[in-house]
Each structure stands twice: as C-alpha cells, then as structure tokens.
C-alpha positions in Angstrom: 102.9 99.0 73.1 99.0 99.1 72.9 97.1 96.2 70.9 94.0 96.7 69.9 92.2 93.8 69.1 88.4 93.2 67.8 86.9 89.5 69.1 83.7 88.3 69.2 82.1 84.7 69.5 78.3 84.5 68.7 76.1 81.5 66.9 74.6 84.3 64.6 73.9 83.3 60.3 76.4 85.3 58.0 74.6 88.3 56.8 74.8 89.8 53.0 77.7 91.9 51.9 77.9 95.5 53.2 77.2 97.9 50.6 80.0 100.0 49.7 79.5 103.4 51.3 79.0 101.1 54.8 82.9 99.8 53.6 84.0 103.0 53.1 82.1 104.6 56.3 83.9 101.4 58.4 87.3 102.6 56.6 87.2 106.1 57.5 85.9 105.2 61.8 88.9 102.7 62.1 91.5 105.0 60.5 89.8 107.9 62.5 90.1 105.6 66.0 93.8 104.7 65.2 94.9 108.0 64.5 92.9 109.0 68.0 93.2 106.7 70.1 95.9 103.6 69.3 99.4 104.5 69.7 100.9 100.9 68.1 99.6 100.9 64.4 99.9 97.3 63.9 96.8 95.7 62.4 96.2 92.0 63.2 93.2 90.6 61.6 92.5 86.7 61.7 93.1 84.4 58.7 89.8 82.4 59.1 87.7 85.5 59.0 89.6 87.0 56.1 88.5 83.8 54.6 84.5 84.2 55.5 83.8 88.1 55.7 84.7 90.0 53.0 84.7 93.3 54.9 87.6 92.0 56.4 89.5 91.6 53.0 88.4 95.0 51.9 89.8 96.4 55.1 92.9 95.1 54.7 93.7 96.3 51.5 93.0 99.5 52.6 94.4 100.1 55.4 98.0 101.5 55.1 99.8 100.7 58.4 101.7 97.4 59.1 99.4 94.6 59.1 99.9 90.7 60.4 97.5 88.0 59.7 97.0 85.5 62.6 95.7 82.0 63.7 93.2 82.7 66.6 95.1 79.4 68.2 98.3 80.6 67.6 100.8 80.8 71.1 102.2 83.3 70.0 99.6 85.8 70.9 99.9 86.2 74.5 103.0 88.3 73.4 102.0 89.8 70.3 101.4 93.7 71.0 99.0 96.1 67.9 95.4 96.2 66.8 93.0 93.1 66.4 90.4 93.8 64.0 87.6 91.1 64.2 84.9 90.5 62.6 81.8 88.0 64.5 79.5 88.3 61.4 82.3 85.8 59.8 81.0 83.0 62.8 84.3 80.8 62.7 86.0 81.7 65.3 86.7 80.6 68.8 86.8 84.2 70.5 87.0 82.3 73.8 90.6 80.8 73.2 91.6 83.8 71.6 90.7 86.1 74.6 92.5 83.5 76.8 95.5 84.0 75.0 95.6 87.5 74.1 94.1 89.1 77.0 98.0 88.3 78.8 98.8 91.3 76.8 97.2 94.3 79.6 97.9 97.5 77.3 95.4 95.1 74.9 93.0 97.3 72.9 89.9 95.4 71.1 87.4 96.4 68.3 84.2 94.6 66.8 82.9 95.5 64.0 79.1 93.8 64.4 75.6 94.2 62.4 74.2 91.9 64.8 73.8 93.3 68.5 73.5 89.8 70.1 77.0 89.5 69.3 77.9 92.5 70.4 76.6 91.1 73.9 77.8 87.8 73.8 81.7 89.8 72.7 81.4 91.9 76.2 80.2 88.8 78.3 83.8 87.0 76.8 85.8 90.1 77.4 85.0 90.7 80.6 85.2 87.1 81.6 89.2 87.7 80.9 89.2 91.1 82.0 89.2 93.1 79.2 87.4 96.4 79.0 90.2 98.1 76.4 87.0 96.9 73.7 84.5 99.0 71.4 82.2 97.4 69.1 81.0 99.2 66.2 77.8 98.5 64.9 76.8 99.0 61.1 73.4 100.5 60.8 70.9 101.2 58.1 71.6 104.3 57.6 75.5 104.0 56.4 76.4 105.5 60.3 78.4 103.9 62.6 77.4 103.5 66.2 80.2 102.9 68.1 79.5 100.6 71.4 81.0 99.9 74.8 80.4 98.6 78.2 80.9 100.2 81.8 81.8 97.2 84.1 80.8 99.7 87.3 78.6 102.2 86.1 74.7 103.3 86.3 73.9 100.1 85.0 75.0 97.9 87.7 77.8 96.2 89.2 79.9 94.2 86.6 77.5 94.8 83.9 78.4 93.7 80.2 75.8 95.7 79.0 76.5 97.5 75.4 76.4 101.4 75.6 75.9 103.8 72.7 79.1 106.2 73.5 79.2 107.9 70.0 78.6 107.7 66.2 80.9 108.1 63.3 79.7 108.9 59.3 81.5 110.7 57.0 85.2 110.9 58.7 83.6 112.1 61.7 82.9 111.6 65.1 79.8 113.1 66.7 80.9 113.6 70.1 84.5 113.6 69.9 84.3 111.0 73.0 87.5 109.3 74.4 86.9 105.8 73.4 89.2 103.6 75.0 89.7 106.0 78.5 90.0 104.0 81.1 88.8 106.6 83.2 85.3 106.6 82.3 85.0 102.9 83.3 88.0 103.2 86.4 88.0 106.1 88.3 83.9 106.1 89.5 82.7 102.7 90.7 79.2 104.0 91.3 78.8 102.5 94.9 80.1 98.7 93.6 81.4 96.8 96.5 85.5 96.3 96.6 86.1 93.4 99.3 89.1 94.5 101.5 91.4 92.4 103.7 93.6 94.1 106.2 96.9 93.3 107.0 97.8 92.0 110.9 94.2 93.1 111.5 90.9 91.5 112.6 88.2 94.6 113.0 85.3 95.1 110.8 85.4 98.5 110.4 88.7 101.1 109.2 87.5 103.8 111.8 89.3 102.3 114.4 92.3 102.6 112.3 91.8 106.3 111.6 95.6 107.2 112.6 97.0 104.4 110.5 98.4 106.2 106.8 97.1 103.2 104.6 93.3 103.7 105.9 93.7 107.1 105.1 94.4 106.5 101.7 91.8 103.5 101.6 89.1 106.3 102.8 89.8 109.1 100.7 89.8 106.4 97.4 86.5 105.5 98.6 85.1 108.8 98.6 87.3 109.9 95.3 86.3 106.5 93.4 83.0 106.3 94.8 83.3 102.6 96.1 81.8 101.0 99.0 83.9 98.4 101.3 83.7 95.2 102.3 86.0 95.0 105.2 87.3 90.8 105.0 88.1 89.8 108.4 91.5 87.2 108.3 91.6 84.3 110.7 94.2 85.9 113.4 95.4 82.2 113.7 96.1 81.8 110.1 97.9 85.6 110.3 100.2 84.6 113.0 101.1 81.6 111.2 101.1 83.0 107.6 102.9 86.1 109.3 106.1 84.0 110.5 106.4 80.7 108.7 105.2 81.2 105.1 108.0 82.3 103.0 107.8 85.9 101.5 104.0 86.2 102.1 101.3 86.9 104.6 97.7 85.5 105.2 96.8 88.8 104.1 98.4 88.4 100.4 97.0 84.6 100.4 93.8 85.9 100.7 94.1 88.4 98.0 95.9 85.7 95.9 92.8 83.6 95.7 90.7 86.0 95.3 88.9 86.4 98.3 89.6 89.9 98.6 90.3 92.5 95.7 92.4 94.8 97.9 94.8 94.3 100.6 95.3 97.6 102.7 98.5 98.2 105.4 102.1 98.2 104.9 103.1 95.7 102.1 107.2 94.8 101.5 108.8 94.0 98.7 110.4 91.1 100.9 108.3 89.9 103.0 104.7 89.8 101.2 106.1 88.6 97.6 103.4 86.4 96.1 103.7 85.5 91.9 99.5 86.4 91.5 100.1 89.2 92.9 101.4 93.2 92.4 101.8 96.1 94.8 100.7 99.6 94.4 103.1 102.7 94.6 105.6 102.8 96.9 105.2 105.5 99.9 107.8 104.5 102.0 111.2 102.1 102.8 111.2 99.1 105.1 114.0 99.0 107.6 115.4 95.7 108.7 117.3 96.3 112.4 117.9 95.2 115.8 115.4 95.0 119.0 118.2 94.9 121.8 118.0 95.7 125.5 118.1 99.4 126.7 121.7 100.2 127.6 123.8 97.0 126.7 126.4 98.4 125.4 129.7 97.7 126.9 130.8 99.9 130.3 133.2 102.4 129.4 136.7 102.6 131.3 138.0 104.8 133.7 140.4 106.6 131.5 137.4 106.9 128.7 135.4 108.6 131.4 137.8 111.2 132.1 139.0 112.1 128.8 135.3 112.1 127.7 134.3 115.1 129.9 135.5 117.5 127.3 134.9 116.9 123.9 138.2 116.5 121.3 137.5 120.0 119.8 137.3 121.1 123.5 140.9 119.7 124.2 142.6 120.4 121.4 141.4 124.0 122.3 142.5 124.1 125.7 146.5 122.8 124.5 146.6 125.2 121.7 145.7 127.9 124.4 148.1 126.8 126.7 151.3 126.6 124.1 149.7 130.0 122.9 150.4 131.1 126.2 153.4 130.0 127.4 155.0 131.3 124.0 153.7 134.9 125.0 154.9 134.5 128.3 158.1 133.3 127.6 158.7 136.1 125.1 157.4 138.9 127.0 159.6 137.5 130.0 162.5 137.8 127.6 161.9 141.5 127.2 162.1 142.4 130.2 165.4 140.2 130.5 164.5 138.0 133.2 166.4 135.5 133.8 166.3 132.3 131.5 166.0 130.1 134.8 163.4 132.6 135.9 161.4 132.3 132.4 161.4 128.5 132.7 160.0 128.9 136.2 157.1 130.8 135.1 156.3 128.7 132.1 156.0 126.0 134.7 154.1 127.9 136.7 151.7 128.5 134.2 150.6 124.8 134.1 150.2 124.7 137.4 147.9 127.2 138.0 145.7 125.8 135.6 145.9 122.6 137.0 144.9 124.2 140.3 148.4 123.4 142.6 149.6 126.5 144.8 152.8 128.2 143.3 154.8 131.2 144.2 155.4 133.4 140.6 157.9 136.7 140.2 156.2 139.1 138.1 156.9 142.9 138.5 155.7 144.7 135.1 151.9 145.5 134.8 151.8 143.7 131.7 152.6 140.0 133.7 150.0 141.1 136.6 147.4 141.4 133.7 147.9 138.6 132.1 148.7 136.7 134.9 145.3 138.0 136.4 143.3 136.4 132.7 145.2 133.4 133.1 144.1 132.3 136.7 140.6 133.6 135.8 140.4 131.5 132.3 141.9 128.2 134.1 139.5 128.5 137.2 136.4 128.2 135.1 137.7 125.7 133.0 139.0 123.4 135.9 135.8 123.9 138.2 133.6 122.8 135.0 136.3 119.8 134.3 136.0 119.2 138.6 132.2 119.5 138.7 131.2 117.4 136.0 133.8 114.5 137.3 132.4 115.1 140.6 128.2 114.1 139.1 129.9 110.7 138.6 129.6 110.1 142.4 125.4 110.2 142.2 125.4 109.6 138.5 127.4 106.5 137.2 128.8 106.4 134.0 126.4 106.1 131.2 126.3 103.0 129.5 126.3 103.2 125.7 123.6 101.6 123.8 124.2 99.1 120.7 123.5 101.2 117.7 125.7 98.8 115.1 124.9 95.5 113.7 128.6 95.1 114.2 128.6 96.5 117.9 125.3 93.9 118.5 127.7 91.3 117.0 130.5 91.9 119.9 127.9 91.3 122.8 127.3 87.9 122.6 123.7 88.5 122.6 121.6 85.8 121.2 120.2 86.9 117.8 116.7 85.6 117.2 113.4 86.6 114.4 111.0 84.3 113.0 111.3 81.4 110.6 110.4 83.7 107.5 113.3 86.5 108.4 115.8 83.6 108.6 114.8 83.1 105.1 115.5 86.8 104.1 118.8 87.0 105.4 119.8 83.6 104.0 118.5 85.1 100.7 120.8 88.1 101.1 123.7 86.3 102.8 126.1 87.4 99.7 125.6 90.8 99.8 127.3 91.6 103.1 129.7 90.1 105.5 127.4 90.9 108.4 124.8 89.2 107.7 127.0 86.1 107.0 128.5 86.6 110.7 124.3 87.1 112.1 123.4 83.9 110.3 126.0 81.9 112.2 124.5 82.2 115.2 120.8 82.6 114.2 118.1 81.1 116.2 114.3 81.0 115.1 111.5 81.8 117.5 110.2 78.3 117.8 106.1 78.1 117.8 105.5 78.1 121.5 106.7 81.6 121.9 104.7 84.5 119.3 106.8 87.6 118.9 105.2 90.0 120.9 106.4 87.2 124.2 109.9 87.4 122.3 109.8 91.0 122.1 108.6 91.0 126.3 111.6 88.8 127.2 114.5 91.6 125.4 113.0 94.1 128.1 113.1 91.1 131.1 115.8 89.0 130.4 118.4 91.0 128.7 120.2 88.3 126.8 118.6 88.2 123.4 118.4 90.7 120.4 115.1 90.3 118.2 115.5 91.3 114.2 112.8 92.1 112.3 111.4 95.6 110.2 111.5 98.9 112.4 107.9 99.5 112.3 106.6 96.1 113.3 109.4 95.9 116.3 108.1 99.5 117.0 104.0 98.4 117.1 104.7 95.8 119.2 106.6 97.2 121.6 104.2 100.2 121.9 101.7 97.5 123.0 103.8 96.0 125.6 104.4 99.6 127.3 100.6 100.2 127.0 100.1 97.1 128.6 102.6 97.4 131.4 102.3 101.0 131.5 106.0 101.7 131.2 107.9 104.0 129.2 110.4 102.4 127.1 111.7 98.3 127.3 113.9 98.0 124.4 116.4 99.9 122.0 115.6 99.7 118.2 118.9 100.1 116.2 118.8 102.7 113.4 121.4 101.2 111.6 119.1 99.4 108.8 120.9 95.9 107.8 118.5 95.0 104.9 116.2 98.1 103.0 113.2 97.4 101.3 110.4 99.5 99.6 107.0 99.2 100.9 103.4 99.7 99.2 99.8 100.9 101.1 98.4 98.1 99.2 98.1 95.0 97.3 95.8 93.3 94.7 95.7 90.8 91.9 97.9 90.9 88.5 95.0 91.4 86.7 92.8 93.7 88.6 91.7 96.9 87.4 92.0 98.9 90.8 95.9 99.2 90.2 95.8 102.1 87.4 93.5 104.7 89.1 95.1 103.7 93.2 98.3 103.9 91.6 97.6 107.3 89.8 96.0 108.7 93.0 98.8 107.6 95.3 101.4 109.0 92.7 99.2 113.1 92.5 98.9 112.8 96.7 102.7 112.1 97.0 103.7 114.4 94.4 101.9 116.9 95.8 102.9 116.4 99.6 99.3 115.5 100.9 101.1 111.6 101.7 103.8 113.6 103.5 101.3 115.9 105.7 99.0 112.9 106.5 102.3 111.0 107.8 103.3 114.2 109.9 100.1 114.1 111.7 99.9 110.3 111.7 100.0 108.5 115.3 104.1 107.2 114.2 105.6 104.6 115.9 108.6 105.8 115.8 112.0 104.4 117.3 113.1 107.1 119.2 109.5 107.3 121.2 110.7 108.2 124.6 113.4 110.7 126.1 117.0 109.0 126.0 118.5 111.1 129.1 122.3 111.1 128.7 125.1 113.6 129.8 127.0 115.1 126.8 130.6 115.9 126.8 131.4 119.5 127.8 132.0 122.0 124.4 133.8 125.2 123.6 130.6 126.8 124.3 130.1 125.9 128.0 133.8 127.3 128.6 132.8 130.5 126.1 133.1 133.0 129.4 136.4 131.6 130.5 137.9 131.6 126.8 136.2 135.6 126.5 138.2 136.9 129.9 141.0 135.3 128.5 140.9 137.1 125.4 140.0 140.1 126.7 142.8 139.9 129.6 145.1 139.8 127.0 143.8 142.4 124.7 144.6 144.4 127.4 147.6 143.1 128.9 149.3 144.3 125.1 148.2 147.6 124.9 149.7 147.9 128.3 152.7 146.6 126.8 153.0 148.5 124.0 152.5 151.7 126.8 155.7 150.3 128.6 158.1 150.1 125.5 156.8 153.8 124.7 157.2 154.9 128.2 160.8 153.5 127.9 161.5 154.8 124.7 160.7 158.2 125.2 161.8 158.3 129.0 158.1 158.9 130.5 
C-alpha cells in the first residue's frame, strides 16, 4: 500500500482564510495527484488541524475517497498505510513525533499544503531527518496557481540538501509539466558525485582496483559510474574481522559496521546465515552459499582386491560380455546340432568356447566352414577383450589402486576424521540440527577451532596432518586454500566436497533498513541478472572454484574401448550365416 502523508512543523502565525477559487484550485491538484500518482486512496488528515485550518475541513468534505481522521500521537500510525494530508498553516502540531511514527511505514507518501515557504523548509529539514523523500509541498500563491515543491537529497544543490525545488505548477485541473511527482528516480538513481562510504567484507585495501576480478566490485564499479557516486572505501580493523568473522553469531565486522552506521554499503559476498543482523537488509540475491567439507586429498577408504578386479570393466561392460557369451554358445550349440554332432561333442565345444576367451589352450573339432568362421570371430573378439582386461590389471603393478576421495557427508562420517569450523558454524548447524539426521550425527563429534589457531592454520593442517575435516561455505574454504597453494607453490592440498549439507542465498551487498541505496542497487542488480550481464561477468571472473586442479584417476574400461572386438565379432558372424545358409542350399539341391 502507498500512504501519502502531508506534515509540517513551523512557528509561523495562522494566516487568513483562502479565498475560494484557491480551495477549489487545492481540490482539483490533490485529486489530480491521487489519480496520478497514489495508488492507496485513503485520506488521513489530523483531527487538531481540522480543528484550526479550515482548508482542511473544506477538503474533507470534498474529497470522495475513504477518509480517516487521526491523532498525530496516536501508535497506531507506524502501521497505518494511505494519504496524509497536512496542513502547517494550522501551527498545532508536533510534525516531529508524527514523522517518528509514521515514517516506519517506507511505501510512505507525504503532501503539504503551505502559504508560507519557511515551513515548507522547516517540513523538508523533519522529513529528511527520518528519511523521507516520498513528500511534495504545495504552495498557495497569489495568483490562485499552485506551485508544487520538492527536495533532491543528492542533486545540483548539494549533498543532503533539504532545499525546496519548484518541480511544476497546477491551476485549473492541470498540471504544467506533467512531471512525475513522487519518482524516486529523480532523487535515487543520480547522486551527483555525493560520497557513499563503503566497507568491504574480509578486506583491508583502500582502493576496489585491486579487487578488479572479484564479481561484487564489479557491480560496486559499474553502480558508481551508472548512479554517479563517488566512494569512500572504509577500511575494517582486520583484528576485529577475524574475530567478528568466527565468534559473533550470524554477523560479520563488516555488517557491524554498516549496522552503526559507519558505512552506508557493505560490498562482497553476504549470507543469509552467516551475516544476519536486525538493522540491517541485503540486496538481491546473485548466487547460493554452499555449506561442505574441507577433507584431505584421497582419504577415502582403500578398495579390496576383488573391487579392483571387477572394477576394470564397467557393469554395462560386463553385462555385455555374458549376454555375448550365452548369445554364443546358444548359436553354437544349435548350429552343432545341425550338423548332428554328437551331443557329448556339442558340450565339448560349448566348453571350449569359454576357454578360449578366457585364454587356456584347448583342442576343438570343427569341420563345416561355417564353425571355422565363427570359430575364427570368436578367438579374435575374446583376444581383444582379454589383453585390454590383462593390460589394465597389469598398470596396477606401477600404478596402485586409486584411492577414492570422500565426496558424502555420510562417507566423511565413516572415517573417523575429526570434524572441526569455527565457533559461529557450530551455531548454524546447532540452529539446523532438526532438519537432517546428518547434521545431528556431525554435531556429536564437533570441535570448534579454539582462538590460538585462525582458519587459514586449520585449513594448512587438513593438507599436513590428514586427520581433521574443516566445514565451512565452498567459496571461503576455496579462497583460503588458493592462498595456501600460492604460498607454498603447490597444486592442490585438500578435497572440497560437493555435496552441500546446509544451502543458503547470498547478496553482493548490504546496507541499513532504512537506506535509500536499496531500491535503485536492487533494480540494477535485478535488469544485469535478467539480462545475463551477472552471468558473463562470473564466466570471466577469477572463480575459485572447487575442482581447481586436474584430479588424474583411471576410469573403468567401456563398451567403447572393446567397440573393435565387439565389430569383428559381429561381422564374423554376419558372415559365418550366409555361409550357412550356402551349406543348407548346397545340400538341398545336391551342389
């Protein structure tokens, strides 16, 4: 709902009675600005100035939507939602508690209707005080025309300026410049060089260029150019990071900072979890947090013997190879039959047929052309097939069975790893503990990172001492340990899971409840995303990403590396029943 609300609190004498043409001029702006502008026709006018100004009387007879009259003290207006017509001529009311009350209401429209511009002033100092710039005044002049009046908080005038601007004039029914009155744009989207103070998150430089690569200062840079604001990059205490970072319950120093106001905007990568604060409110969300696993490279368990060998060929593969064989033997077998060979002698062969392929020396009794062929496709197919099976056993004398890594919360809960993240983690699992089994199993045997040892050491000890698994979000396990390899010039030192335990949305950044920046950063991130520019910065954005080196493994053996075997095969038999079919023929008709 929008309210729309007219204050003003000035020291100014009551003036005379406006004429009548003046009443009906006022009439015709205000029903011309709710049709416009106001979608929430509700007309709230103050009892004490219907008492003192009887403009306000005469409006409210006239005007035809649903009207409520209201105590300027009354509680009851930080929730009330519709149009506050006020009147500062009247001088009896305390604008100042009103605005205090009603300015809780953010969709808040006001208008003034004023012949006195010092209250006009004095209206704009008090409104922007609470952070209202939903306000017009309109000013009564001697001429029957009304001059409607605004202020531009970052415009030509200056930085924060209250000071009243002629935006258009209304006589007759009629506006003369058609202007948007209340757009937010006008006052929003240009900030005319103003200063925005800037705090960034888990960072201590002065200046964004060094974060070029980083998506957030992306987006910070191209709102300063779009928005035409300037920065003031606010440097947080790296101690008071650290210790905000891992001990103070769903915040950051970076969020405390913006909470009290000494920054307007936090920039970096904001959760929903972790950087919760009750003063304050997050921007769009661009992207998901992941919650996983830091474990040691390879510390999975060490597969068996009999998992080794079966593993060379993949199930398709073998399930394959045994439909083949049956396949085979049945052809035998019948075309054995045929020729009325024994049935001792077609057992023999069937047996013989398996033991070719499995590569032992056997003496076979064929005399058709038809068993030499397929005989001959037979040996071919199961040499292929058992050197490949032979060879790649063989590579497990110089290359030792690969050792799985832990890719399951569940599989990390098997190893007996010790599961460790910081104080402020333990507090987000314990806060999820009844939405999953596992993390009711992971809190059992949780330890917290005691204050001696600061997460990048914890992260250093999964790659030296193999006996502890770290939890924490994907991307700040993936930053740090790009730091350690830079530093020790490796190429990988721990396995990030993929398996996400806990999800949670994150925002580019963060500012007050009640600052202004949210509408146009929020419509700006919303036209980048929708239109993929968010997506194509992140493509060419330096990613940390979890699979950030080459994970060389040896992969089971498929129906395509035994494709040659499996096409002589064919083949061989294509052939070996058109030779048959020339046999019976040859028979039949005594060839």
């Amino acid at each position: 709902m929008k309210l729309l609300i007219l204050c003003i609190i000035t020291n100014v004498y009551p003036l005379p009675a406006s004429s009548v043409e003046t009443n009906n001029n006022l009439y015709d702006c205000i029903h011309l600005i709710a049709n416009k502008s106001v979608l929430v026709k509700t007309i709230i006018i103050l009892r004490e100035e219907i008492e003192n100004y009887k403009v306000s009387v005469d409006l409210l007879l006239k005007l035809n939507w649903p009207k409520m009259i209201m105590n300027s003290n009354q509680s009851s207006l930080k929730h009330l939602q519709g149009v506050y017509l006020l009147f500062p001529d009247s001088n009896c009311t305390d604008y100042l508690n009103l605005f205090e009350k009603s300015s809780k209401m953010i969709n808040s429209k006001y208008i003034i209707y004023t012949e006195s511009m010092f209250a006009m002033f004095t209206l704009f100092d008090i409104s922007w005080k609470f952070r209202v710039i939903d306000i017009i005044a309109l000013y009564g002049s001697k001429e029957d025309t009304i001059l409607v009046f605004t202020y531009f908080p970052y415009g030509t005038h200056g930085c924060m300026s209250t000071q009243p601007v002629l935006i258009d004039s209304c006589f007759r029914k009629y506006f003369q410049y058609d202007y948007s009155l209340f757009s937010r744009k006008n006052k929003l989207y240009n900030y005319h060089g103003c200063r925005i103070k800037v705090t960034l998150k888990d960072k201590t430089v002065e200046s964004v260029d060094t974060n070029a690569d980083d998506l957030a200062f992306k987006l910070l840079k191209f709102l300063s150019i779009k928005m035409n604001f300037t920065m003031l990059i606010n440097v947080a205490d790296a101690g008071e990071n650290a210790y905000a970072a891992a001990y103070q319950n769903f915040t950051s120093a970076s969020v405390i900072s913006v909470a009290r106001g000494d920054s307007e905007l936090g920039v970096g990568r904001f959760s929903q979890i972790l950087d919760y604060h009750p003063m304050v409110i997050t921007s769009k969300e661009i992207s998901m947090d992941c919650f996983t696993w830091a474990v040691p490279i390879k510390a999975g368990k060490v597969p068996s013997i009999w998992y080794v060998y079966v593993n060379e060929f993949d199930y398709l593969t073998w399930i394959l190879i045994v439909l083949v064989y049956f396949l085979i033997a049945l052809l035998f077998n019948y075309i054995f039959s045929y020729f009325i060979r024994p049935k001792n002698d077609r057992n023999l062969n069937v047996l013989h047929i398996f033991g070719t392929f499995i590569n032992v020396s056997v003496k076979s009794h064929i005399f058709h052309c038809t068993e030499r062929v397929m005989y001959a496709s037979w040996l071919l197919y199961s040499f292929v097939t058992i050197s490949a099976y032979q060879a790649s056993l063989g590579s497990l004398v110089t290359v030792p069975p690969e050792i799985p890594e832990i890719d399951t919360t569940q599989y990390l809960l098997q190893t007996g790893l010790a599961l460790k993240s910081e104080p402020k983690i333990y507090h987000v699992l314990s806060a999820s503990r009844e939405t999953s089994e596992q993390i009711k199993l992971v809190l059992d045997s949780f330890e917290l990172i005691l204050p001696d040892e600061n997460f990048s050491s914890a992260v250093h000890n999964i790659y030296k001492k193999r006996n502890l698994a770290l939890f924490h979000t994907s991307d700040k396990l993936a930053k740090t340990e790009y730091e350690i390899k830079l530093k020790l010039n490796t190429n990988k030192i721990v396995h990030i899971i993929n398996d996400c335990l806990i999800s949670s949305p994150t925002s580019p950044f963060i500012l007050r409840k009640d600052n202004f920046l949210i509408e146009p950063i929020n419509d700006f991130v919303t036209r980048l995303f929708e239109s993929g520019i968010l997506k194509y910065w992140d493509r060419n954005t330096l990613e940390f990403s979890t699979h950030n080196s080459t994970n060389l493994h040896s992969a089971s053996m498929n129906i395509i590396n035994l494709f040659g075997g499996l096409a002589v095969l064919i083949i061989g038999y294509v052939m070996a029943i058109f030779i048959f079919l020339a046999e019976i023929l040859s028979k039949t008709w005594n060839l």
